[in-house]
C-alpha positions as CSV (number, residue, x, y, z in Angstrom):
1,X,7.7,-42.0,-22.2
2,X,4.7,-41.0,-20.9
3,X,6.3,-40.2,-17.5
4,X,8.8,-38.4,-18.9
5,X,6.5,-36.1,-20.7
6,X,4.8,-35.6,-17.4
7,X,8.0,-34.8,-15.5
8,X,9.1,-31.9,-18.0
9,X,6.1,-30.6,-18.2
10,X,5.4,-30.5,-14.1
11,X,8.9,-29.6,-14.0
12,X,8.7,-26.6,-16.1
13,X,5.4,-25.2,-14.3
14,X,7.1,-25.6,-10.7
15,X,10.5,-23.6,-12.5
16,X,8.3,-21.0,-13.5
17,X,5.8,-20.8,-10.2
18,X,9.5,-20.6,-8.5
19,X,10.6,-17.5,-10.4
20,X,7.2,-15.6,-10.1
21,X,7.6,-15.9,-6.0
22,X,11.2,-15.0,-6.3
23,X,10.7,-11.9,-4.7
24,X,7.8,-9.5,-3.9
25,X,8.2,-7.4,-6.9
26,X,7.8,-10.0,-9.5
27,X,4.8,-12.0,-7.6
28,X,2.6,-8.7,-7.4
29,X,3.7,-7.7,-10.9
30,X,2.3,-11.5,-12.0
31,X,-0.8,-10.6,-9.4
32,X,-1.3,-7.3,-11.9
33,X,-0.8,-8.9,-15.1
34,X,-3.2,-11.8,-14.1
35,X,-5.5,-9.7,-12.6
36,X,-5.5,-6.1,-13.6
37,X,-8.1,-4.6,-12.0
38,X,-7.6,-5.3,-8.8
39,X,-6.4,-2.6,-6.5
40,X,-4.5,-4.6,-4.0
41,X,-1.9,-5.7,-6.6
42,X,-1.2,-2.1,-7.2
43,X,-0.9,-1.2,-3.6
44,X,1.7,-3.7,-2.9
45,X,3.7,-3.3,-5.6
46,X,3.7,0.5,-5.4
47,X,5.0,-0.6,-1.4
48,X,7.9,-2.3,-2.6
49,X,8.8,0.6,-4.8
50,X,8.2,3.0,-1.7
51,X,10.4,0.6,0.6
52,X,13.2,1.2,-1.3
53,X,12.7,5.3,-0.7
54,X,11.6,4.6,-4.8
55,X,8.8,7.2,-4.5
56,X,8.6,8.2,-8.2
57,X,8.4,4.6,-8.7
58,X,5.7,4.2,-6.2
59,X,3.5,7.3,-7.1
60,X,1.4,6.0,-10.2
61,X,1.3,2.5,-8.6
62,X,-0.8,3.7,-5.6
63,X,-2.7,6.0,-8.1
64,X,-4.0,3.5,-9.7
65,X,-4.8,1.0,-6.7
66,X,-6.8,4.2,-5.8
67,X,-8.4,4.6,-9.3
68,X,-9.5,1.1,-9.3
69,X,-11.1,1.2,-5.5
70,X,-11.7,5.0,-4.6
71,X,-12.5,3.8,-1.1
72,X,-8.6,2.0,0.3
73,X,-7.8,3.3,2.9
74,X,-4.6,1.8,2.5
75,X,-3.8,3.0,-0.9
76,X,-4.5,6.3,0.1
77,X,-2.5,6.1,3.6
78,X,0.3,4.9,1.3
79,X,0.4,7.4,-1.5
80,X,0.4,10.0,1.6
81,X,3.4,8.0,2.6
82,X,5.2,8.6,-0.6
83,X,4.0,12.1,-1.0
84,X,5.8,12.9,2.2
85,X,9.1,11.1,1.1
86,X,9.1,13.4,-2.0
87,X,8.0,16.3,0.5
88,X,4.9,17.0,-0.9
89,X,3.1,17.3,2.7
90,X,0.3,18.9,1.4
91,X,-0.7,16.3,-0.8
92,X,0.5,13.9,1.9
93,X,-1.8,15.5,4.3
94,X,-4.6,15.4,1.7
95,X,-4.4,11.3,1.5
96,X,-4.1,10.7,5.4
97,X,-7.3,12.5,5.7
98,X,-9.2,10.3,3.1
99,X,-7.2,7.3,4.3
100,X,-8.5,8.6,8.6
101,X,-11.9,9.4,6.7
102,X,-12.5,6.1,5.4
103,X,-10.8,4.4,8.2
104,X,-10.8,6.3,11.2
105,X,-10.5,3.4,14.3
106,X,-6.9,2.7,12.2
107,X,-4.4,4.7,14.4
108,X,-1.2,4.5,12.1
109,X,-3.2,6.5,10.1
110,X,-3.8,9.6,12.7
111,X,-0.3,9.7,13.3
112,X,1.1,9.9,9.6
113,X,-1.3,12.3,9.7
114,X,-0.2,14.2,12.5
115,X,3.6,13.9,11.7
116,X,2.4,15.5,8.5
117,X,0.6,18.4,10.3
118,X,3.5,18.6,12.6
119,X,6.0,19.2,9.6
120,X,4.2,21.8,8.2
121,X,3.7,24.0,11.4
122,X,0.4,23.1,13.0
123,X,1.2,21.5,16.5
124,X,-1.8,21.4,17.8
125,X,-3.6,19.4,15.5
126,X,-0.2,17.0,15.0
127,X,-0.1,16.3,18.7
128,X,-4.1,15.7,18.8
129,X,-3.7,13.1,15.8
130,X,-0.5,11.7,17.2
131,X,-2.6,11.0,20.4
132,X,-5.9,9.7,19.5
133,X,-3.6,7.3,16.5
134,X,-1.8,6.2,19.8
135,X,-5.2,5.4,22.1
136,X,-6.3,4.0,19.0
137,X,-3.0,1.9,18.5
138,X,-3.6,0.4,21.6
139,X,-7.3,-1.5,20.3
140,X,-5.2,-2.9,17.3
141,X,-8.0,-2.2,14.6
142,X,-7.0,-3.1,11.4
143,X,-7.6,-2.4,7.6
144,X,-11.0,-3.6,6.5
145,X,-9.8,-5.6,3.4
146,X,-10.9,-4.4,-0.1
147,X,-13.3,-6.0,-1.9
148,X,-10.8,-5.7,-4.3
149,X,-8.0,-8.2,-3.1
């Protein structure tokens, strides 16, 4: 009897554990319901919405990551990236420069933010970012992780 107890009840907690990881949107939503004010969960679920070219979706998700942790890069490098898919390049270009200010060794970052410049007109200072996110590319720097994850 007692072993049957234990099965259901280890069975039921491994059939829900299963359908939180079922996919990436439903793990980082559990990740924000369990722990709401971290910014990471925010991010990532704000990058699946933006993955699927979601943007409207994505927008208040990477808002609030940035709410939460004024200072990620990442959020802010993503919420440009969104911006631009609605075509909002100056807000776009607004976020890369936060997201190159508080990160500037990450070169992904310099080139969204020169494609961004590039789109609206101003060549030389797309084709400087482009370059120094390349030279950059090329030490492999990446994100310092939140405090927040």
């Amino acid at each position: 009897m007692i072993i049957t107890c234990l099965l259901l009840v280890y069975g039921w907690a491994g059939y829900e554990r299963n359908y939180v990881w079922k996919d990436e949107l439903t793990l980082w939503t559990d990740v924000v319901k369990k722990s709401p004010r971290k910014a990471r969960g925010y991010n990532e679920v704000g990058m699946y919405y933006y993955e699927r070219r979601m943007h409207d979706q994505a927008i208040p998700f990477f808002m609030t990551s940035i709410s939460l942790y004024e200072d990620y890069a990442k959020a802010h490098n993503n919420l440009g990236l969104a911006f631009m898919g609605k075509g909002m390049v100056d807000l776009s270009i607004m976020e890369f420069k936060k997201a190159v200010e508080l990160n500037p060794d990450n070169g992904m970052y310099h080139i969204n933010l020169g494609i961004a410049y590039l789109q609206k007109g101003f060549r030389d200072l797309g084709f400087r970012e482009i370059q120094t996110g390349k030279s950059l590319r090329k030490k492999l720097s990446p994100d310092r992780p939140s405090p927040h994850d």
